[in-house]
C-alpha positions in Angstrom: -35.5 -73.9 59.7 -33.2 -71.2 58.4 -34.5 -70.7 55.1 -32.6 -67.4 54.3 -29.2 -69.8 55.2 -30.1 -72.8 53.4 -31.0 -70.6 50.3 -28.0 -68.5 50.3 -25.8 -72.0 50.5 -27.5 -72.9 47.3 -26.2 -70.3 45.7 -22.5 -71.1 46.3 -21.2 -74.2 43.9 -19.6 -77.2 45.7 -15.8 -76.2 45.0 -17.3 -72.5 46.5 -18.1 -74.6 49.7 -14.9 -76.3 50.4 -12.7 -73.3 49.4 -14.5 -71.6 52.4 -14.7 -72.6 55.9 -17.3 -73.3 57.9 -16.5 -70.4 60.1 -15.8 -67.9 57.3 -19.7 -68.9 56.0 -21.1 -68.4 59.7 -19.6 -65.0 59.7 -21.1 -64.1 56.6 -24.8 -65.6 57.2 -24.5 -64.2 61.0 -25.2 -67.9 62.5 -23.8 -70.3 63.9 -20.7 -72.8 62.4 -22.8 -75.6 63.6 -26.0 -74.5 61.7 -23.7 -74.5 58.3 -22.5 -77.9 59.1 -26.1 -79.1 59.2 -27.1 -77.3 56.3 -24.3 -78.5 54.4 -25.2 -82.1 55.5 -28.6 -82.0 54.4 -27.4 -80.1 51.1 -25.5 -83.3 50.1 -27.7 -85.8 51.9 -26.0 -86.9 54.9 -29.0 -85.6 57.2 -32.3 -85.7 57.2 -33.9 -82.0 57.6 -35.9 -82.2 60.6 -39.6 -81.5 60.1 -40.7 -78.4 62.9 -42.9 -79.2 65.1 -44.6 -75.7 65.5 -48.6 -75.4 64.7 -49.6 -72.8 62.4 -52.9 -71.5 62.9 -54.6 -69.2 60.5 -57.5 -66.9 61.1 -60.0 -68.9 58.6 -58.9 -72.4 60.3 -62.6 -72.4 62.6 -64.3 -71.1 59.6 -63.7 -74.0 57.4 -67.0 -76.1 57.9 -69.1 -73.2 57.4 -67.2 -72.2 53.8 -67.4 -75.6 52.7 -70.9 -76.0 53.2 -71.6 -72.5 51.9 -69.9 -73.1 49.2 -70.6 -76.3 48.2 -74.4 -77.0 49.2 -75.5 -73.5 48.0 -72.9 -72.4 45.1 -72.1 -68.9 47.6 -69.5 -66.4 46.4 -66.3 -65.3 48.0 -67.5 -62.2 48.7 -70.6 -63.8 50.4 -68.6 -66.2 52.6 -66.7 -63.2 54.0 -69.3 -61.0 54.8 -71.3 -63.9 56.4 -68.6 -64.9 58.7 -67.4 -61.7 59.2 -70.5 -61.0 61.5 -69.2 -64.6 63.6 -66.5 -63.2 64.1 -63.5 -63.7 61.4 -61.2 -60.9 61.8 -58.4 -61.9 58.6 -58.5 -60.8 54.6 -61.2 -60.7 51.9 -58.5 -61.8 50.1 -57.3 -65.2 52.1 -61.2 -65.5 52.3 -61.2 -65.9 48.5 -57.8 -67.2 47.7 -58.9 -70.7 49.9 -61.8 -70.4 48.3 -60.4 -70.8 44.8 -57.9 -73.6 46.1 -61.2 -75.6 47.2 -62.9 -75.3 44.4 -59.8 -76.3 41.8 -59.1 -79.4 44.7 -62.6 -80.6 44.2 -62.6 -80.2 40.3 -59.6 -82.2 40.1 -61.0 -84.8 42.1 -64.0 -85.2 40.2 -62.0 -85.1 36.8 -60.6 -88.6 36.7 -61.6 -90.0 33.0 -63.8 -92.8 32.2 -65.0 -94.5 29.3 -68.6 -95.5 29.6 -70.3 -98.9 28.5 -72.2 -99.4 25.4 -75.8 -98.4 25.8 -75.4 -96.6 29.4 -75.4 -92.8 29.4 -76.3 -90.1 26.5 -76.1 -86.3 27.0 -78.4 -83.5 26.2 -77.5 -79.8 25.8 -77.6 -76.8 23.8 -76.3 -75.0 21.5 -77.9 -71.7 22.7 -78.7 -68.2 20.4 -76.7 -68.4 17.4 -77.1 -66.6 14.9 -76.8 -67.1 11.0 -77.4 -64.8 8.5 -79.3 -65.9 5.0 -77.4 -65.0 1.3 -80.3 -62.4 1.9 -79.2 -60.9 4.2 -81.7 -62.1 6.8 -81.0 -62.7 10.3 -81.8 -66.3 11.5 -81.6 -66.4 16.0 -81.2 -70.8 16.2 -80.6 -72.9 18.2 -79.3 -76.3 17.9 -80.7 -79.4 19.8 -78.0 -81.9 21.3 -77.3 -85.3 22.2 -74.4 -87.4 22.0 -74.2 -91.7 23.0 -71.6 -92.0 25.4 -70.2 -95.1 23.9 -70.0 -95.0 20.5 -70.3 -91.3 20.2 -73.5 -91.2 17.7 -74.7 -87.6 17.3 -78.3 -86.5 17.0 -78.5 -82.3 15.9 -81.7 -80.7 15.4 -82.3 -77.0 14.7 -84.9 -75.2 16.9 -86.4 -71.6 17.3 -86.5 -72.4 21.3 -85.8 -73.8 24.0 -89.5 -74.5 25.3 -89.7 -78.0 27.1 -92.1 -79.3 24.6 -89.0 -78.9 21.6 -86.8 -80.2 24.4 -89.3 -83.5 24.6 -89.7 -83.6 20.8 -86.0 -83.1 20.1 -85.2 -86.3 22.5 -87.9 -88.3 21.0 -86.3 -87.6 17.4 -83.3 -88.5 18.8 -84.3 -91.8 20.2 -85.7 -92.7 16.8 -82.7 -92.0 15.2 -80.6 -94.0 17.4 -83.0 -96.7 17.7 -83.3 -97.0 21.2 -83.0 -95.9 24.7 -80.2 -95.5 26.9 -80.2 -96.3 30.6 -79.8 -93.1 31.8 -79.2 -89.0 30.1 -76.8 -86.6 31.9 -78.5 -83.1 31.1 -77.0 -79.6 32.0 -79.2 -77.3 35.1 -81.7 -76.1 32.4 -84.9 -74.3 33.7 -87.2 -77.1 31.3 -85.1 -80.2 33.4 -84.8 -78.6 37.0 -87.1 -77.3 39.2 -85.2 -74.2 40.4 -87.0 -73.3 43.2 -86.9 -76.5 45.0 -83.0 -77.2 43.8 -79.9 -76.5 46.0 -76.2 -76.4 44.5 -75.6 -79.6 45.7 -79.1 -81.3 45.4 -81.2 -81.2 42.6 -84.7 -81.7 42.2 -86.1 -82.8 38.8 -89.4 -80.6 37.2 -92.6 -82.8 37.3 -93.4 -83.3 34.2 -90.0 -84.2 33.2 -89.6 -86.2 35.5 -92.9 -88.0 34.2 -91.4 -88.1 30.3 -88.4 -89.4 32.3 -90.1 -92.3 33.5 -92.1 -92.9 30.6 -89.3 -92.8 28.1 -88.0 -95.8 30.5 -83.8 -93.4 31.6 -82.9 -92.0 34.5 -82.2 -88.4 34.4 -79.0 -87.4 36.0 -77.9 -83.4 36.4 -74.2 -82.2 36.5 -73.0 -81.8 39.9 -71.0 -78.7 40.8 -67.1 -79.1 40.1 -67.6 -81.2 37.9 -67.7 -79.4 34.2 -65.9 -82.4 32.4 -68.7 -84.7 33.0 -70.6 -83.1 30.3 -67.3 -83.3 28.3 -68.6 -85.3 24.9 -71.6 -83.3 24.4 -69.1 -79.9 25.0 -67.2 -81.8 22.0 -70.2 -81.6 20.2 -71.1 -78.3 20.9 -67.8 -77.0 19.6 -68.5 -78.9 16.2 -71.2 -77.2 15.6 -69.0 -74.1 15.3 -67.9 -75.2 12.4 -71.7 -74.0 10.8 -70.1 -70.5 10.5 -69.0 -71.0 6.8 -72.4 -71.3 5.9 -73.4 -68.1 6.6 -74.9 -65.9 3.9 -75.1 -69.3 1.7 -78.5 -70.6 2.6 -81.8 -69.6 1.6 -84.7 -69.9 4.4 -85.0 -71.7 7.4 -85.8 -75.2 6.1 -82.4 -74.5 3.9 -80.6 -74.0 6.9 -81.9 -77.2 8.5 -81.1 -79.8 5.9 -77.5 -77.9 6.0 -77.7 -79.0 10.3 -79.1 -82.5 9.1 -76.3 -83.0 6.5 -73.3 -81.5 9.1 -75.2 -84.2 11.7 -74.5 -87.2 8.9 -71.2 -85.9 8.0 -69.8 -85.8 11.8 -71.1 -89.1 12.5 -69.0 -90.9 9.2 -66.0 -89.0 10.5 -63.3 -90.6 12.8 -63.7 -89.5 16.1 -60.3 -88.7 17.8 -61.8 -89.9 21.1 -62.5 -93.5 19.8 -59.9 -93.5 16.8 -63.2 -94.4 14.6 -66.2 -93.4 13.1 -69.2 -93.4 15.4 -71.6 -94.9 13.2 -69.1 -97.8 13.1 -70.3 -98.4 16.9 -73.1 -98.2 16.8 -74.3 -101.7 15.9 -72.7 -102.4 19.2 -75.0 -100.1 21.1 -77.7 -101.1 19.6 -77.7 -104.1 21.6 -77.2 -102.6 25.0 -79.8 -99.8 24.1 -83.5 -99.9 25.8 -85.9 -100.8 23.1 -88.4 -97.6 22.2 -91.4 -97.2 24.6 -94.8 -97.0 23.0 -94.2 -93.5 21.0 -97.7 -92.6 21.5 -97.1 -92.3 25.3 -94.4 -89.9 24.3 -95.5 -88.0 21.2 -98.1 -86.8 24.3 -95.9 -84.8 26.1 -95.2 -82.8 23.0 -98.6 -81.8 21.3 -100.6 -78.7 21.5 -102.8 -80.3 23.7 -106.8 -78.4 23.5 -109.6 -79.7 25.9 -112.9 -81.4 24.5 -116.2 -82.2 26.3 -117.5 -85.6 25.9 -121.1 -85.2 24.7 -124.2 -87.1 26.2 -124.2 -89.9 23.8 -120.2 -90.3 25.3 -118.3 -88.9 22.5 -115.9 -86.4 21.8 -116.1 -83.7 18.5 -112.7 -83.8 16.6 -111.8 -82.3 13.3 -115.9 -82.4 12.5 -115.6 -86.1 13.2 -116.9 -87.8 16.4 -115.2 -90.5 18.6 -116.7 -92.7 21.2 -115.6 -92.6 25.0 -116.8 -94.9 28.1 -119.9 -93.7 29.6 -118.4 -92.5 32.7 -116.7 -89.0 31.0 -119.8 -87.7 29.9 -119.9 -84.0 31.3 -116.2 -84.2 31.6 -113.3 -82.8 29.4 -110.7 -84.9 27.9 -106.9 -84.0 25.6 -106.9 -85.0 22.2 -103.5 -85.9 20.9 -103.1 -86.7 17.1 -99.7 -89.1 16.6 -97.4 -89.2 13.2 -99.1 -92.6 12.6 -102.8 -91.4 11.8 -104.2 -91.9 15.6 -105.3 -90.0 17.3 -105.4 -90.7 21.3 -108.1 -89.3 24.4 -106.9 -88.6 28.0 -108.2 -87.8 31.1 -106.2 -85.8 33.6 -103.2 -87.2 31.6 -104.7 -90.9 31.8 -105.2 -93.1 28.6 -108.4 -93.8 28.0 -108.5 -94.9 24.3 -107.2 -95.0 21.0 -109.0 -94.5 17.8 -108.0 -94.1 13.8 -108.3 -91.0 12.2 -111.5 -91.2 9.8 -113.6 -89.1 7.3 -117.0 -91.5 8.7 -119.1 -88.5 11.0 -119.4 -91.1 13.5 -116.4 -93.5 15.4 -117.0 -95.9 17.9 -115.6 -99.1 19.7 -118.3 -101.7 20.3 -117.6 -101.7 24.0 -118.3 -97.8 23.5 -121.2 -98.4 21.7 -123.0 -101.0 24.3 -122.6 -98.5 27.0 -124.3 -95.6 25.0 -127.3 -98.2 23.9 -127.6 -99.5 26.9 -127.9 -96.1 28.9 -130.4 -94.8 26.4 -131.9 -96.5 23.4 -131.8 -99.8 24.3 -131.7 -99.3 28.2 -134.3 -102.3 28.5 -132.8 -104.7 27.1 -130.3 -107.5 28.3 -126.5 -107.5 27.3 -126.7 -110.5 25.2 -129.5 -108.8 23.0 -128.0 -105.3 23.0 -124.6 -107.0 21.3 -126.9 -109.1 18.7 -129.1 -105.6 18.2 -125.5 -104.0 17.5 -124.3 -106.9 14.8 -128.1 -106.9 13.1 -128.3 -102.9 12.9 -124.5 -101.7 12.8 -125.2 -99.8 9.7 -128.2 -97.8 11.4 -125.4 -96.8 14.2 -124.6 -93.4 12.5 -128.3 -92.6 12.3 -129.2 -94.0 15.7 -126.6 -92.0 17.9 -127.4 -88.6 15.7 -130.6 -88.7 16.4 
């Protein structure tokens, strides 16, 4: 096709056209009369221009599986790309290297950005608001960060403020968060943090939870999902959120201490969740009664509250118990020698593991001496009372439960 004709007929207006002749225009394009007839026939839509036939081949055509996967299984730049398949043998551009490059990418990103509204109870998200800083009224400099995670369906927002970014805040921040929505959804969309993803085992394209995560994962009762490259807008509510939070900046100089600034975070969280939310046209906490009923009920929070205690090992004595807070607490038999966790729950519990296995749960208690009777017929019966029958161990136990304390201390 004669581009440099058909554009310079453009230019002339219709009266232009018939004043001149077909010949006259030929002359002054250097073409053919005939090529003006066409031209002028497809100009006004008597003729359909005829699509050529000729193959364009470009340098980078044989190259394209190996950018793609490159590129999209293991997140390589440009630069990168070019040099690699420079050495097989690609002889174009840096530039056209690059430039298809970029087209890829912003085909694939709107591809994945198709919007969708998700169902009540489904999907939450979790990021954060990273290293921001907030200066007292004196004049003290506060680095913060600020927990987030947002209910896909009704938009319910749970803020915290943290000094880091340690997984054991991330744990405790999504625990507080499930509390204060009352429930569980079916699955959490998290951004590629180091606390979420195991790194060294992760690709661009395929991710591979951390362990222990994954475990609070399981034990919370959601399925973790990761953001998956292209695809920024996935993350798009909690982003929302996260540009909120700006709104903290007039506070600055106008708090006290840190426990100031985090009833100011706790109050912004209650205001922005009675506000009308222009993505749902309504406040969120007017939703989320409907959640509520779609949501997973709360797992057992001392499973949880686990994951996020200072954990300090104890050895279980030889009369099977364990030395807490100048207390003692009775294990089975079989840990003696060995050394247990001790975590204390919100509830006044405290709760003994093996190896990250449950073993049992006992009250906190100012008595020098706590057992369960199961406890307590396994230590008599492998000691003190190891010649006597079941049956009469149990009725020693009921006769002489007051002479425990002394009997075990001795």
């Amino acid at each position: 096709m004669r581009k440099d004709v058909h554009n310079r007929l453009k230019k002339y207006t219709r009266e232009e056209q018939c004043l001149l002749n077909k010949s006259e225009l030929a002359r002054r394009f250097n073409c053919d009369p005939r090529t003006i007839d066409r031209y002028l026939k497809i100009s006004s839509g008597e003729l359909e221009p005829k699509k050529s036939s000729r193959v364009y081949k470009s340098l980078i055509d044989e190259y394209k599986s190996i950018i793609f996967d490159k590129v999209d299984t293991y997140g390589a730049t440009a630069m990168a790309v070019y040099k690699f398949i420079e050495k097989k043998g690609y002889r174009g551009k840096y530039s056209t290297v690059a430039a298809f490059i970029n087209k890829h990418k912003c085909t694939e990103i709107q591809k994945a950005t198709i919007r969708f509204e998700t169902t009540p109870g489904l999907q939450a998200q979790v990021d954060w608001k990273e290293n921001l800083t907030m200066l007292s009224k004196h004049g003290e400099i506060f680095k913060v960060n600020i927990f987030l995670m947002v209910l896909g369906y009704s938009r319910i927002k749970y803020v915290q403020l943290t000094t880091d970014k340690e997984q054991k805040t991330l744990f405790k921040c999504m625990i507080d968060g499930f509390r204060y929505f009352g429930g569980i959804p079916q699955e959490i969309l998290f951004d590629n943090m180091k606390t979420v993803v195991d790194r060294s085992k992760s690709t661009f394209s395929s991710i591979e939870f951390n362990k222990t995560f994954k475990y609070f994962a399981d034990d919370a009762g959601f399925i973790p999902i990761a953001c998956r490259p292209y695809r920024p807008q996935t993350k798009g509510k909690v982003e929302s959120l996260s540009r909120l939070i700006n709104r903290l900046a007039v506070y600055n100089g106008e708090f006290e201490d840190y426990d100031d600034l985090d009833k100011i975070v706790q109050n912004f969280m209650e205001e922005v969740n009675n506000e009308v939310s222009q993505a749902i046209n309504e406040p969120p906490l007017s939703r989320l009664d409907k959640e509520l009923e779609y949501l997973k009920p709360l797992p057992s929070l001392d499973t949880l509250i686990s994951y996020v205690s200072c954990e300090k090992e104890y050895k279980v004595s030889r009369e099977s118990m364990v030395n807490y807070k100048g207390k003692k607490y009775s294990v089975p038999t079989k840990y003696i020698g060995l050394k247990v966790n001790i975590t204390e729950t919100c509830d006044g519990n405290i709760s003994i593991y093996y190896n990250q296995d449950f073993i049992v749960c006992h009250s906190l208690s100012e008595k020098k001496y706590n057992y369960k009777i199961g406890h307590m017929h396994e230590i008599l019966k492998s000691d003190a009372c190891k010649h006597l029958t079941d049956m009469k161990i149990d009725e020693f136990i009921k006769e002489n439960m007051s002479m425990m304390d002394i009997l075990l201390g001795e």
